[in-house]
Structure formats: C-alpha cells, structure tokens
C-alpha positions as CSV (number, residue, x, y, z in Angstrom):
1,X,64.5,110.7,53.4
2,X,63.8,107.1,52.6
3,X,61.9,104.8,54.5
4,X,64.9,102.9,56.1
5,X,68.1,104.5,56.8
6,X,71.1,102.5,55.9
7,X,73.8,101.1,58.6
8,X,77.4,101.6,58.0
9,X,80.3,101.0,60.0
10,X,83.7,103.1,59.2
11,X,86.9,102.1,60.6
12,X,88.8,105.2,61.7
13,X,92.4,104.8,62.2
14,X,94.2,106.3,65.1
15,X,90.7,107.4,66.6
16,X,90.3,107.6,70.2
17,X,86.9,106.8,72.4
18,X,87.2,110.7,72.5
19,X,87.9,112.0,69.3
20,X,85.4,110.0,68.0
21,X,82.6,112.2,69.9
22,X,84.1,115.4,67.9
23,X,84.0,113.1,64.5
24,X,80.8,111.5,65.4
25,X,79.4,114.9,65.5
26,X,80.8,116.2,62.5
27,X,78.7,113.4,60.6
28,X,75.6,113.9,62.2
29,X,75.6,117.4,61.0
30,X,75.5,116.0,57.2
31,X,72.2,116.4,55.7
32,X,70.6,112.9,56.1
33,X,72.7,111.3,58.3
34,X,69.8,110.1,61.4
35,X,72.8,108.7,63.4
36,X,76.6,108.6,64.4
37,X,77.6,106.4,67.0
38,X,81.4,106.2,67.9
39,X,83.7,103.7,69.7
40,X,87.3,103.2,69.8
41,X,88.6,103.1,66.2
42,X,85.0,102.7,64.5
43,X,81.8,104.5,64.0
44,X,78.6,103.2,63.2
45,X,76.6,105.4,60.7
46,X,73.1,105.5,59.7
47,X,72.1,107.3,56.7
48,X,70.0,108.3,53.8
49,X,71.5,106.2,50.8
50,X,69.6,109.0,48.5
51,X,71.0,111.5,50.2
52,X,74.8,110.8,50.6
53,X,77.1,108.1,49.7
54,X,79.8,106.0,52.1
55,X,82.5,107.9,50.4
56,X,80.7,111.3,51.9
57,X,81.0,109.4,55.0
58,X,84.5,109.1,54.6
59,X,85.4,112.2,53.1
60,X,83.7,113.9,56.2
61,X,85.9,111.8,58.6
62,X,89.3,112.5,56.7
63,X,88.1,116.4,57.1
64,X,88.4,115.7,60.8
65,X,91.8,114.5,60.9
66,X,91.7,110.7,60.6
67,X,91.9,107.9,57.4
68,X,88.8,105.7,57.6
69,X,87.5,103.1,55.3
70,X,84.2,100.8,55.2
71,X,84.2,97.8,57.6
C-alpha cells in the first residue's frame, strides 16, 4: 500500500443509513480499501490508488444494489 490512502466520497442513490452498513462493508472487503464509512445516500472511501480505481469503487456498490457516482 502507498504511504497515504486516498479519500473518496460516492454518492449512492436510494441508500439508506442502513443499507449503507451492508455496502460499506462490501467495500472494505476490497483489497486496499483501509476504510468505508457510510451515511445517508453517501460513503466516504479511503483507499489505495495503486491498488484500485474509483470506478472499482463504484462497480462494487452497483454489485450491491444501488447506482453511485463520485461526489
């Protein structure tokens, strides 16, 4: 992993405080993501740049049930 993990935050459409606990935890189990921390319709991610890209990110959230994008 890099030095510094890198902060993104992904807009999850139609996500609920609770659903985002099940997605949040779906994208902590990616290799090199350190973090996943949800709120109503968003999730803050950190992760390893070298490791996975924001589309990953996204693709791992639309796997879950819900359209996201990039904030």
């Amino acid at each position: 992993m890099t030095n510094k993990a890198t902060r993104v935050l992904l807009g999850v459409r139609g996500m609920s405080r609770e659903a985002g606990t099940t997605v949040s935890e779906a994208l902590a189990a990616l290799p090199g993501v350190v973090k996943a921390t949800p709120d109503e319709g968003q999730i803050e991610v950190h992760y390893d740049p070298s490791q996975l890209t924001v589309m990953d990110l996204v693709r791992a959230v639309r796997r879950q049930g819900f359209l996201a994008g990039m904030l």
